[in-house]
C-alpha positions in Angstrom: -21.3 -8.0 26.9 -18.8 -6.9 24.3 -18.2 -3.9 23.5 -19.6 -2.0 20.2 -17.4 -0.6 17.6 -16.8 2.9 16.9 -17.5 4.0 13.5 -13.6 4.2 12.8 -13.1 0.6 13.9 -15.8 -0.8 11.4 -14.2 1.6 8.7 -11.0 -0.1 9.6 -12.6 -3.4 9.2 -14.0 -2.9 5.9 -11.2 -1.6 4.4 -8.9 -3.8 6.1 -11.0 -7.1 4.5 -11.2 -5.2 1.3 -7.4 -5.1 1.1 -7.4 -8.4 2.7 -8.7 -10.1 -0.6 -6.0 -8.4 -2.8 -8.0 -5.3 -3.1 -11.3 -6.6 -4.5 -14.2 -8.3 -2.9 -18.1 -8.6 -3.6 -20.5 -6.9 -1.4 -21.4 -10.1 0.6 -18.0 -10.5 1.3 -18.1 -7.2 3.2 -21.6 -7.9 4.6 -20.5 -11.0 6.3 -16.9 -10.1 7.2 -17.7 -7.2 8.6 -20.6 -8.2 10.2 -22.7 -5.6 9.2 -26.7 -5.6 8.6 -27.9 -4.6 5.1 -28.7 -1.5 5.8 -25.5 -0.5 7.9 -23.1 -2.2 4.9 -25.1 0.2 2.6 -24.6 3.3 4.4 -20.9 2.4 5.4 -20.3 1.8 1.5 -21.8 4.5 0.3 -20.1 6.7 2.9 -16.7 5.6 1.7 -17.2 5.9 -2.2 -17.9 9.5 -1.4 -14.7 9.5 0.4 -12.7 8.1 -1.7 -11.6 5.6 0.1 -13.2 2.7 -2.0 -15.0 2.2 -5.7 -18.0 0.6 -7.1 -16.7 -1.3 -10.6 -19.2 -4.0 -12.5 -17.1 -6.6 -13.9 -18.7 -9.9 -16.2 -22.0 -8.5 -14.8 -20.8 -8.8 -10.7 -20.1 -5.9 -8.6 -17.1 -5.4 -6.2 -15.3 -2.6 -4.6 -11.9 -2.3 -4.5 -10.0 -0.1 -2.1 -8.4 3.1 -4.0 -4.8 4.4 -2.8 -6.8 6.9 0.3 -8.3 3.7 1.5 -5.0 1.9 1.8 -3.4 5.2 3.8 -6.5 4.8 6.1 -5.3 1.5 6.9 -1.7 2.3 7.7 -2.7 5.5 9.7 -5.2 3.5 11.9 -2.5 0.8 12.5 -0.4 3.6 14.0 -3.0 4.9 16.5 -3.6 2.0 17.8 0.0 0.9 18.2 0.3 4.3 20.0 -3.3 3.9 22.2 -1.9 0.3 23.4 1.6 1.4 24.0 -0.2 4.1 26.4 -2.3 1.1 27.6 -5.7 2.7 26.5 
C-alpha cells in the first residue's frame, strides 16, 4: 500500500500544478491533479488564500487561482529540503 502524503507534500503539489500551468488554473484542475476529494481541495484552498500563498480571481465569469510570489518561495524552499532529505537518504 502506498504511502499517504503529508500535509506539506500535497501543499507542494498544489502549488507546484498551480505554477505548472503558468500560474493560473481552475479549481478542477487542482481537484483532479492533485487528487484531492471536494471537501479536502476546499479546505487546502482555503487554507492557502489565508496564507498567502495563492488567490481567488473571477475572470469572464470563471474562477482560478493563481499562485502569489509566497507560493512560488514555498516551491523553491520545499525543493531544497527534499534535495537535502535524499542526499541524507531519508
Amino acid at each position: 500500500m502506498a504511502e499517504r502524503r503529508s500535509k506539506h507534500e500535497i501543499i507542494f503539489d498544489i502549488l507546484n500544478l498551480i505554477s505548472s500551468k503558468n500560474g493560473k488554473v481552475k479549481p478542477t484542475h487542482i481537484l483532479y491533479g492533485g487528487n484531492l476529494s471536494h471537501d479536502r481541495l476546499k479546505k487546502y484552498l482555503k487554507e492557502l488564500i489565508d496564507a498567502g500563498f495563492i488567490q481567488k480571481v473571477e475572470e469572464k465569469g470563471k474562477m482560478y487561482y493563481i499562485l502569489a510570489e509566497k507560493g512560488y518561495q514555498f516551491i523553491e524552499e520545499f525543493k531544497k529540503i527534499e534535495e537535502m532529505t535524499a542526499a541524507f537518504g531519508i
